[in-house]
TORZA-752790 format. One record per residue (C-alpha): x, y, z; residue number from 0. Coordinates in nm, 2 decimals, m for minus. Example, Ala and Ser with C-alpha at 12.3 -4.5 7.8 and 13.67 -1.06 7.14 Angstrom:
# residues 2
{{1.23, m0.45, 0.78}, 0},
{{1.37, m0.11, 0.71}, 1},
***
This chain:
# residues 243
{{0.89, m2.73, 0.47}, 0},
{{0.89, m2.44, 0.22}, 1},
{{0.88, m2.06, 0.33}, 2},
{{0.64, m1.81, 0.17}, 3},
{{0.44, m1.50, 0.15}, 4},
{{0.09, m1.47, 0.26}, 5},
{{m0.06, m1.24, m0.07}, 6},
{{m0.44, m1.32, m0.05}, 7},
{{m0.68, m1.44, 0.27}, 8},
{{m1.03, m1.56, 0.13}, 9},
{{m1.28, m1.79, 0.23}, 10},
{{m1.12, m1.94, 0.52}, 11},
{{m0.79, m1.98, 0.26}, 12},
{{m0.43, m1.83, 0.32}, 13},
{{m0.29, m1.82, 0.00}, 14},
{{0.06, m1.86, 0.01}, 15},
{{0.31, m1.78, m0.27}, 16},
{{0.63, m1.98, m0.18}, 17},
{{0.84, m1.87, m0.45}, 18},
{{0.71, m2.11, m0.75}, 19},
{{0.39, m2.16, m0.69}, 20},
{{0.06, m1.99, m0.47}, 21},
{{m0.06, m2.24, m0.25}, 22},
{{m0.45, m2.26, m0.12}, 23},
{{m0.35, m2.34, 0.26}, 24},
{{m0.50, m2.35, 0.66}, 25},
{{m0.34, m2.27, 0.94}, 26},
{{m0.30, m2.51, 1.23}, 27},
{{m0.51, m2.44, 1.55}, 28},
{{m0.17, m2.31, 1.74}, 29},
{{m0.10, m2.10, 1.46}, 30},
{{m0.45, m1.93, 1.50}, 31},
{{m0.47, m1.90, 1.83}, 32},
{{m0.14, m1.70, 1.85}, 33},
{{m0.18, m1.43, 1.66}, 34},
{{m0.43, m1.34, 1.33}, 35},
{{m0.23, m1.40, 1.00}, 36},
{{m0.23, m1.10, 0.78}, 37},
{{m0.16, m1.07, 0.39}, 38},
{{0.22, m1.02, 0.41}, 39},
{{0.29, m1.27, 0.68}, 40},
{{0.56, m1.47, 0.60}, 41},
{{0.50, m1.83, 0.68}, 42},
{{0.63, m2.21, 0.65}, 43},
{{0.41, m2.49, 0.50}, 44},
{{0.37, m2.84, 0.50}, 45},
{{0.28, m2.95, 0.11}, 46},
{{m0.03, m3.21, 0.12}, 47},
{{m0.09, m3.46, m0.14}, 48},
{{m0.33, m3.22, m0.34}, 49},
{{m0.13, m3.01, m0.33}, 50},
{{m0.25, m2.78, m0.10}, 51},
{{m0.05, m2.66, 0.20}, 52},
{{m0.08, m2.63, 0.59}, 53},
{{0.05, m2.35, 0.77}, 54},
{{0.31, m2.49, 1.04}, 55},
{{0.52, m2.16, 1.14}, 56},
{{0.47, m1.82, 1.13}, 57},
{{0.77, m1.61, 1.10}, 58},
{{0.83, m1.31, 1.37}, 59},
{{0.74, m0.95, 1.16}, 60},
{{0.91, m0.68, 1.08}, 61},
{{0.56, m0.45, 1.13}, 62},
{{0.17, m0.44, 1.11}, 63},
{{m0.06, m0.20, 0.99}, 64},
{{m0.38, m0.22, 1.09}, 65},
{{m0.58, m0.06, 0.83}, 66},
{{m0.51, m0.14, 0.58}, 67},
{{m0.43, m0.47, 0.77}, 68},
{{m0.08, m0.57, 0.62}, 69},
{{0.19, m0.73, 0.76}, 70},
{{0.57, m0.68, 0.70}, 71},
{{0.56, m0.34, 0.47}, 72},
{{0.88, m0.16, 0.37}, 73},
{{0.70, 0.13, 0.21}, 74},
{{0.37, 0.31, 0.20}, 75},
{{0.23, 0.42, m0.16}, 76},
{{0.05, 0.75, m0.10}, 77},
{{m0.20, 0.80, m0.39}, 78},
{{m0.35, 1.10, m0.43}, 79},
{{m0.51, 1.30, m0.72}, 80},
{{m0.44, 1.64, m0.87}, 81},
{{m0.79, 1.63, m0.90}, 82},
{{m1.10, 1.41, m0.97}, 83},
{{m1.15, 1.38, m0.70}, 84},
{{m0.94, 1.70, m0.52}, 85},
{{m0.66, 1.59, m0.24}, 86},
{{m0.77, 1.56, 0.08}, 87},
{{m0.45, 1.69, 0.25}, 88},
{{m0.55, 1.60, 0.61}, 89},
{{m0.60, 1.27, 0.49}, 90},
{{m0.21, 1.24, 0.31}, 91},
{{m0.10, 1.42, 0.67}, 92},
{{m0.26, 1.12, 0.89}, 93},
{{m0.15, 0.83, 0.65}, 94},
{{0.21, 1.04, 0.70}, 95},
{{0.18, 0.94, 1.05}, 96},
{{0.08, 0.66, 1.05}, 97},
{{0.33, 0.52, 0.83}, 98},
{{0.61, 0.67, 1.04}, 99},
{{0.45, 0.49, 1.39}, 100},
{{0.47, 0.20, 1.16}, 101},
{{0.86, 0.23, 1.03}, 102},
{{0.72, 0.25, 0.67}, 103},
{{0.91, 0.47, 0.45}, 104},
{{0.63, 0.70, 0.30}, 105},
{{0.65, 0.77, m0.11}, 106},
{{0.40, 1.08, m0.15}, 107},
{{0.26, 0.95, m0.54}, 108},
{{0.04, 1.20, m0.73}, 109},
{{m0.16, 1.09, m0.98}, 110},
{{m0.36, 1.20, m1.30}, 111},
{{m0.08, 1.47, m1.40}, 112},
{{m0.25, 1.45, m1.72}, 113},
{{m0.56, 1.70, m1.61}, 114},
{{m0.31, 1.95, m1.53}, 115},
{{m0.23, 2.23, m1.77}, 116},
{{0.16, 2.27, m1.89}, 117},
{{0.31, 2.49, m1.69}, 118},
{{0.02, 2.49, m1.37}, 119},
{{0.20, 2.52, m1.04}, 120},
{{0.06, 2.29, m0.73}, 121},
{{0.15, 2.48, m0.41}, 122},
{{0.01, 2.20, m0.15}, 123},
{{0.30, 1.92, m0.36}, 124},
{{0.58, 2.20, m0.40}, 125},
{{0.52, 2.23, 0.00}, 126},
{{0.56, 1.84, 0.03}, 127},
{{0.84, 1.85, m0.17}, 128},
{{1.04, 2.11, m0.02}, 129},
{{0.94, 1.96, 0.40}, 130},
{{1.16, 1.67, 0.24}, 131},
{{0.96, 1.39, 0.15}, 132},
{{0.97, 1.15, m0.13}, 133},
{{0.71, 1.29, m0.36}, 134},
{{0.68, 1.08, m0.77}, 135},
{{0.42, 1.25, m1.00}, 136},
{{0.24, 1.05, m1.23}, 137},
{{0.01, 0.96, m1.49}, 138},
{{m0.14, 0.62, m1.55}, 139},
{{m0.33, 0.75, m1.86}, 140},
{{m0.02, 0.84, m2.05}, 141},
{{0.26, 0.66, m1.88}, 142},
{{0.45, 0.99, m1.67}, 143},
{{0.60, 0.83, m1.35}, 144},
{{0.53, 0.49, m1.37}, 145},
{{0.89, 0.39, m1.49}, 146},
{{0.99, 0.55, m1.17}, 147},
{{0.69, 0.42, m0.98}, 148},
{{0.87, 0.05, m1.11}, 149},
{{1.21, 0.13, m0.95}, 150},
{{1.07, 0.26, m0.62}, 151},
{{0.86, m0.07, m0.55}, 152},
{{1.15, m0.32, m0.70}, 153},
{{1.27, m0.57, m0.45}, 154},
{{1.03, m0.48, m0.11}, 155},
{{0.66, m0.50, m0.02}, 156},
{{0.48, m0.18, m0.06}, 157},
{{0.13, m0.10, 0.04}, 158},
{{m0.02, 0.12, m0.17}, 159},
{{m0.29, 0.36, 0.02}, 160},
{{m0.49, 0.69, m0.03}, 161},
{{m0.85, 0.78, m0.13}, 162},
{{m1.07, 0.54, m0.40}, 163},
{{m1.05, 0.71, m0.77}, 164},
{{m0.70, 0.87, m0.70}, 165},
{{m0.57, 0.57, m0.93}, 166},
{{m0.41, 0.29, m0.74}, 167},
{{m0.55, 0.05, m0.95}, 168},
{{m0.51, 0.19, m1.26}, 169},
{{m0.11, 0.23, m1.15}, 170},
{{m0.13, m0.10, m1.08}, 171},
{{m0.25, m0.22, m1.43}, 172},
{{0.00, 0.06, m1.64}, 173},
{{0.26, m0.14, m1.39}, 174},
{{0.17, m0.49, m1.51}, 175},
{{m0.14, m0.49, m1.79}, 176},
{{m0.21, m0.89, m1.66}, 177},
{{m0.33, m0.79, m1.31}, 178},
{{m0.66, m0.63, m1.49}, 179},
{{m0.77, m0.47, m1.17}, 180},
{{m1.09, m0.30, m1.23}, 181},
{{m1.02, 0.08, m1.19}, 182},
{{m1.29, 0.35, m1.02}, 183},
{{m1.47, 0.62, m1.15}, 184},
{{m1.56, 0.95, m0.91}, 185},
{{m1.88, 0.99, m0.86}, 186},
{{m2.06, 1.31, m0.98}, 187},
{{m2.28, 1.37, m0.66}, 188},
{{m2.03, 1.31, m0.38}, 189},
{{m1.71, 1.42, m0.62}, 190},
{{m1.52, 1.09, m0.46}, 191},
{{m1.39, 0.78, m0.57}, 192},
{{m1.60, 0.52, m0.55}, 193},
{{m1.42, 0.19, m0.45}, 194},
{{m1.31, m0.10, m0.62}, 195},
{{m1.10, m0.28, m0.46}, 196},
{{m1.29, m0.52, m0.18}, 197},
{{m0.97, m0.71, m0.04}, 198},
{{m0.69, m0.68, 0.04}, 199},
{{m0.41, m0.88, m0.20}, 200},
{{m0.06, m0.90, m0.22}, 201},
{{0.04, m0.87, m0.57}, 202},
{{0.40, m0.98, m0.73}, 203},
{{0.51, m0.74, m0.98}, 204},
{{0.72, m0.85, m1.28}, 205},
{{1.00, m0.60, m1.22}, 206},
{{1.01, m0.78, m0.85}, 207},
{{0.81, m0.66, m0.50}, 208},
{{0.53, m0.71, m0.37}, 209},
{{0.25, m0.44, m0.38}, 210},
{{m0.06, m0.43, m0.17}, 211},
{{m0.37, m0.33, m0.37}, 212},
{{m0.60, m0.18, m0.07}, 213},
{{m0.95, m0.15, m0.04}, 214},
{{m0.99, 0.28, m0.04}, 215},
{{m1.08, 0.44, 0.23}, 216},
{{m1.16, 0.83, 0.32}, 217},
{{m1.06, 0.75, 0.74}, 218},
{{m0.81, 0.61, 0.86}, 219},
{{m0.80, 0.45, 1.29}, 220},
{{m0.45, 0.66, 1.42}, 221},
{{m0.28, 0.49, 1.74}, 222},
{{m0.26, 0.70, 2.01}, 223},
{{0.06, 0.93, 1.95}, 224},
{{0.12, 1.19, 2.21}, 225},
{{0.09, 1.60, 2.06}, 226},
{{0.48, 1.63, 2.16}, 227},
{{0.55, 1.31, 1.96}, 228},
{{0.43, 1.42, 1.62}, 229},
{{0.75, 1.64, 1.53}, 230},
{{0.89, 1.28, 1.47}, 231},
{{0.69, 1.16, 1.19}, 232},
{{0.70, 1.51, 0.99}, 233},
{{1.10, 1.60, 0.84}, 234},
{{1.06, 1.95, 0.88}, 235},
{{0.92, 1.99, 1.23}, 236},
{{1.17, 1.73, 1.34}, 237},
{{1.47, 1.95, 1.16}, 238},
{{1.32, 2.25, 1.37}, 239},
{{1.31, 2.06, 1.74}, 240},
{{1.64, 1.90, 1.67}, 241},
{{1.81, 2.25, 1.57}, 242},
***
């Protein structure tokens, strides 16, 4: 049997890339019945005659989100916006928490640098930046960041997450021009992104990683975390009750 990567699910299909080739395969009844397979599951296959593949074995995981619904992730992509459209800070703060409940390392990415004036200061990211958390800005227009934004999703699975029009899409395709993943506009009346991404899809990415292109989304389903457990998933509120 060979051992892959589940990176697309579509029309009753798991795709699975097993390290040379992606694989159109189904899932035996057991397998099913167990537990629902999610992009990012990491499987072993039976290769049929066509070609195609059966799903014999899924491997235990390390995690699960569940929206976006990704299995396995290493590291959650935070895409926000300087502007067009304007960060939703409560939004980055939840996503914060529920990549920590999830054991995903959180890389705060903000996007479109290129609509900000030389020298402009950005008190909501110098905040970010100084509570201690991984914060890359970028520009997928002129190329700022996304060297960096390479090395930080080399060699793990990433999901990337955050509000539609913030630019995931158009990272993605500064990243890796083949991908040609169609990017948003904001729309003028609601001053969001409107979204373009419809599916979720596990993409390889030629410097190595995976990278899950997300369908956006402006709410986000939290698990149930207690008020006294949230110190945890913020550095500088943990530094504080652990002093």
């Amino acid at each position: 049997m060979l051992e892959g990567v589940i990176t697309r699910i579509l029309g009753g299909y798991f795709y699975v890339h097993d390290g040379a080739n992606v694989r159109p395969c189904v899932a035996r009844g057991r397998i099913k019945s167990r537990e629902r397979l999610l992009v990012g599951d990491r499987v072993r296959i039976g290769v049929l005659p066509d070609g195609k593949g059966v799903i014999e074995e899924a491997l235990p995981r390390k995690n699960r989100l569940v929206r976006p619904p990704v299995a396995n992730v290493e590291q959650a992509v935070l895409v926000f916006a300087f502007r067009e459209p304007p960060p939703d800070l409560m939004l980055l703060d939840r996503l914060l928490v529920l990549a920590g409940d999830a054991g995903v390392s959180p890389l705060i990415c903000v996007n479109k640098a290129d609509l900000v004036a030389d020298g402009e200061e950005c008190a909501w990211l110098s905040a970010y930046n100084r509570a201690g958390y991984r914060v890359l800005v970028t520009s997928a227009t002129t190329g700022l960041g996304t060297a960096k934004l390479a090395e930080a999703l080399a060699g793990r699975i990433s999901v990337l997450a955050g509000p539609s029009g913030s630019g995931k899409s158009s990272l993605l395709n500064a990243l890796e021009p083949g991908l040609r993943l169609r990017a948003g506009e904001v729309s003028p009346r609601s001053g969001r992104g409107r979204h373009t991404t419809r599916e979720v899809t596990l993409l390889e990415l030629p410097g190595g990683g995976w990278v899950a292109d997300t369908p956006g989304f402006s709410a986000l389903d939290l698990p149930r975390i207690e008020a006294r457990e949230l110190a945890a998933f913020f550095p500088e509120m943990a530094a504080l009750a652990n002093a």
